[in-house]
N, C-alpha and C positions, 0 to 999 in steps of 0.2 A: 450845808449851803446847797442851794438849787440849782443845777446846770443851767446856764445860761442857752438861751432857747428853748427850754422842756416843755413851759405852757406852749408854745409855739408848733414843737413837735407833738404835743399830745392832741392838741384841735388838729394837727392834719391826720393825725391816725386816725380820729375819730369819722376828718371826711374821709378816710381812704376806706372805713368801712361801710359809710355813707353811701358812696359811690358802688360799692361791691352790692351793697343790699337795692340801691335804686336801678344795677342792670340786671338782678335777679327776679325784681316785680317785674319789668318790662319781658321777661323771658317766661315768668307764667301768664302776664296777660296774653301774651303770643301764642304760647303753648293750650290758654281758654279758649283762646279762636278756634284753636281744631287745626290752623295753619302749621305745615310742614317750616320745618328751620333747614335754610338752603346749609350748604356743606362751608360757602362764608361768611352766614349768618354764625353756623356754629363757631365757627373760629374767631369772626370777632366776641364774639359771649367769652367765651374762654379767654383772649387777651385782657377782654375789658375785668372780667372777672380778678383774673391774676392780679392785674396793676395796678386794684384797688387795695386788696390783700398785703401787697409787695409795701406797698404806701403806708400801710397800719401798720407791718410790722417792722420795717424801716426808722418810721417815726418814733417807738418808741426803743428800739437798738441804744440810742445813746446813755438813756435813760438806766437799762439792762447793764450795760459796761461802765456807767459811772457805781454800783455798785460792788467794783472789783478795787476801789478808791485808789484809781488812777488819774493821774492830771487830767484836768480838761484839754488840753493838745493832743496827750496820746488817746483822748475818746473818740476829738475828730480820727484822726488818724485811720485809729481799731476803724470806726465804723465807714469810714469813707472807704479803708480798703476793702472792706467786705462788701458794700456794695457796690464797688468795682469789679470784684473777685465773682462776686454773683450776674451784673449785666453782661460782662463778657462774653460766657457763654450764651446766655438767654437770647442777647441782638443774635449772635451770631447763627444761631440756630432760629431764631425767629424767623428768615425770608424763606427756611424750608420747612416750617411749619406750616405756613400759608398755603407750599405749594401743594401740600396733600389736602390743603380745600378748596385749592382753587389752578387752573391750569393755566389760565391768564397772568397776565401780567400784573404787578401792584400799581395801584393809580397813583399817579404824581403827590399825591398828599400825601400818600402812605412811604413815599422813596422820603421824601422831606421828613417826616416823624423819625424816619430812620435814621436818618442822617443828623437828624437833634439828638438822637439818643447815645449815637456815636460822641459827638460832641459833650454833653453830659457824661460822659462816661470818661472820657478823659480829662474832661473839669473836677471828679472826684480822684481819678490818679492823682495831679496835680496838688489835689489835698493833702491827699494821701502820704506822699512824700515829703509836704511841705514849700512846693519851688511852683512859683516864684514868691507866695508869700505864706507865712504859715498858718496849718490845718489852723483851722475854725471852723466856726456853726453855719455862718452865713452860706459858703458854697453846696455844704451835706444838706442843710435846711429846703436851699433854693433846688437841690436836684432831686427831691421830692416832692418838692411843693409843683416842681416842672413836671415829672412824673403825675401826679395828680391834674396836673390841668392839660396836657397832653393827650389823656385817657380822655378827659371831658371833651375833648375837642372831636378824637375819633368818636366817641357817641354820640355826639351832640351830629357831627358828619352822617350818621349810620340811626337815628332815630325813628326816620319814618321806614326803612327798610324794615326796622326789628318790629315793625307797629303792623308790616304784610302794605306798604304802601308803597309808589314810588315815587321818588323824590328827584328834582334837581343837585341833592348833596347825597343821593346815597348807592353812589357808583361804585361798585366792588372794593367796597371797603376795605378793612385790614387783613 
């Protein structure tokens, strides 16, 4: 029998490599111009990159642990803790990655992304545990699928920067 959500999770993995390959073309059309990539151009490339990757392989995690023919509860569980166990560090060390590319301050849209991600992150504890209601697909589904359109929003933020343009939305990005 098919885990409940799987086609679900396997189209987001596929955007989540979508997404990784579409800010790879914008990074060699940049790279054809001859134009230098600022020090927080590089670093959003690299988040946007990651959290494309993260997204692919997230999504098919479940898929991965229902092959140990464990309950579907303890799948969410497994994989809800593990990508709790994995953003933990990642947020946390996120706002000092930025600082080695940028000496500025992060712009208001980027404290808010941060602070979703926080929030996400303890939406999959919450899984994880089971309380208030128990592990399921829908929460681990939705904090990827939020992960995935997250990323699309900082890029979509940061589009005509990575193009050598400037833009009304593309104020010191991620």
């Amino acid at each position: 029998m098919e885990l409940g959500g799987s086609v679900y999770l396997y189209a987001l993995a596929a955007l989540g490599m979508t997404f990784s390959t579409t800010v790879a073309i914008f990074v060699v059309l940049r790279h054809a111009s001859g134009a230098p990539f600022s020090p927080v151009q590089t670093y959003a490339i690299e988040v946007l990159m990651e959290r494309g990757f993260l997204v692919a392989g997230f999504g098919v995690l479940p898929m991965l642990v229902e092959l140990f023919a464990v309950t579907p509860s303890a799948i969410w569980r497994i994989c809800s803790a593990a990508l709790f166990a994995f953003f933990v560090p990642y947020w946390l060390l996120n706002p000092r990655r930025r600082r080695r590319y940028s000496n500025g301050p992060a712009p208001l849209f980027i404290l808010i992304v941060w602070a979703a991600d926080w929030l996400l992150t303890l939406w999959l504890l919450a899984n994880a545990i089971g309380y208030p209601a128990l592990p399921a697909s829908g929460p681990y589904a939705a904090s990827v699928t939020f992960l995935l359109a997250q990323s699309c929003y900082v890029f979509m933020r940061r589009l005509l920067d990575f193009l050598g343009r400037a833009g009304p939305l593309s104020s010191q990005g991620p």
